[in-house]
N, C-alpha and C positions, 0 to 999 in steps of 0.2 A: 504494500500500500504506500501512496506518497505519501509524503509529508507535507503538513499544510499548513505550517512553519510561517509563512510568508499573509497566508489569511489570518491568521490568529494579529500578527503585527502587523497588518492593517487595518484590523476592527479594532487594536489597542489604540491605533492613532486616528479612528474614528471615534474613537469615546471620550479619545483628547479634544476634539472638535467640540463635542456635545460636552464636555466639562467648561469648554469655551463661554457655547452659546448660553448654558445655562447661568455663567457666571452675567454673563449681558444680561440679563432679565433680572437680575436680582434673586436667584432661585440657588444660594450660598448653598445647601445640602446638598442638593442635585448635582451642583456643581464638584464639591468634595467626593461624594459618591461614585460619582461618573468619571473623577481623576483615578481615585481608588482601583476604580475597572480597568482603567488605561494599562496602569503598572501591575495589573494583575494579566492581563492579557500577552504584554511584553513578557513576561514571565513564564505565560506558559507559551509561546511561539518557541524562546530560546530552549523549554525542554522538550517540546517537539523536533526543534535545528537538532538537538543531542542526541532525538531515538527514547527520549524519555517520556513518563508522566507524571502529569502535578495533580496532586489532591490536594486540595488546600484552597482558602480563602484569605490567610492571611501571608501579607508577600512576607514580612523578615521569616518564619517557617519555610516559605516554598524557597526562599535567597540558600536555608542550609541547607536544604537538600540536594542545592546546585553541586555539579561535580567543581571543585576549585578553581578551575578556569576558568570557568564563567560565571564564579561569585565575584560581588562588585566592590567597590571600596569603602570606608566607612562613610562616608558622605550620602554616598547610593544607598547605605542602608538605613541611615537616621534620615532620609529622605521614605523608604518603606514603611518605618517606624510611625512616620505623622498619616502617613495612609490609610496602614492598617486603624488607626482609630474612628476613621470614614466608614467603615463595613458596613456596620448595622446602626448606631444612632442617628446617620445621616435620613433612615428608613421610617424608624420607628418612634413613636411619640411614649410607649412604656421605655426607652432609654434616658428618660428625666423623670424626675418625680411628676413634674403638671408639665403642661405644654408641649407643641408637636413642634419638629424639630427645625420647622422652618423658622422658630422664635428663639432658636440660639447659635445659627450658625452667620459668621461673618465675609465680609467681604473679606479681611486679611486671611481666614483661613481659606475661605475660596481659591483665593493669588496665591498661595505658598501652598496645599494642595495640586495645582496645576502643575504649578513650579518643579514639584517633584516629580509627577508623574513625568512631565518633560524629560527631567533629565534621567528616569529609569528606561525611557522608549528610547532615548536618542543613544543610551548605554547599547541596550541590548541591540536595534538595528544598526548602530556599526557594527558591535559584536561578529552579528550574522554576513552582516554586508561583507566585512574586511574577511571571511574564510567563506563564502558561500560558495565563491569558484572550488575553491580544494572540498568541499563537504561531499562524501560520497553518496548523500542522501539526496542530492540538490538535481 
């Protein structure tokens, strides 16, 4: 079967898009949310580039399952780290005591959310880019 490697990290940099748009309308969760999906997609394209699978929702877990080479450096990970707290309170309104969650999420978490998934996509598609010629799966 191929590998669909390449799908996976283009719906990640679709969802960067949509973490964009959302962030234009005011819609902070969605936005953080939909950054969340980005770097989680990035994540698993690069274990499908490997011949792997990811089980997992949260990226710093699925980063240690990476085989060493293509785990990233601390910045990439304290950049997973503000992610993974996007999962689920950006979803649910029982993640606060009162109120749904579009009444505490901000525009700075928004921008720094993006921020990272940015630079976990832009990690992993050179990653892929700079060996996709020699990758015997490609």
């Amino acid at each position: 079967m191929a590998s669909r490697h390449l799908d996976w990290l283009r719906q990640a940099e679709a969802d960067l898009r949509h973490a964009r748009n959302a962030l234009a309308s005011g819609d902070y969760e969605w936005s953080c949310f939909a950054a969340h999906q980005a770097g989680e997609k990035a994540l698993e394209a690069v274990f499908r580039w490997l011949g792997m699978d990811a089980w997992d929702h949260t990226l710093t877990a699925l980063i240690d399952n990476l085989p060493l080479s293509a785990q990233p450096d601390g910045d990439l990970i304290r950049c997973a780290k503000v992610l993974d707290k996007h999962y689920i309170p950006t979803r649910y309104p029982n993640g606060f005591d009162s109120g749904a969650p579009t009444d505490f999420y901000t525009l700075q978490e928004a921008e720094q959310a993006i921020g990272c998934a940015q630079t976990l996509v832009d990690f992993y598609r050179d990653q892929i880019g700079e060996s996709e010629r020699d990758h015997p799966g490609s």
